[in-house]
C-alpha positions, 0 to 999 in steps of 0.5 A: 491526499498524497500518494507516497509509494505503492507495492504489488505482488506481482500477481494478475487476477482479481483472485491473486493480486494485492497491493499496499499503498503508503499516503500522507494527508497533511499529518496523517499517515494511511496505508492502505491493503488492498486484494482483489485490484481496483474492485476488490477488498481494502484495509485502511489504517492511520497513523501518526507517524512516518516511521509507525505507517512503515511498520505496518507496511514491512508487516503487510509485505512479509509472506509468500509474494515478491512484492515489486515497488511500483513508482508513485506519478510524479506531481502534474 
């Protein structure tokens, strides 16, 4: 699985922080929302599409966070 992007609120502390992560796994698109940072809560969806996984990524980005785009590591 390939990591395409990665979106954080900003916040610090298990309590505040999320992140939205978009990936791609041969045809299958997976976003991922996840509270709480590395041990906390995630939400997986599929799809099959690009352009549906971006839809779900816009949704999950609206609200009172300013979300910061974090950059995926380059491929080593």
């Amino acid at each position: 699985m390939e990591q395409r992007k990665h979106w954080w609120n900003g916040k610090w502390g298990r309590a505040a922080r999320r992140d939205v992560y978009l990936r791609i796994d041969a045809d299958t698109w997976h976003v991922e929302q996840r509270a709480g940072g590395a041990d906390g809560v995630s939400h997986f969806y599929e799809f099959e599409s690009e352009e549906d996984a971006y839809d779900r990524v816009r949704a999950l980005l609206v609200g009172p966070f300013e979300w910061r785009e974090l950059s995926a590591r380059p491929p080593q």
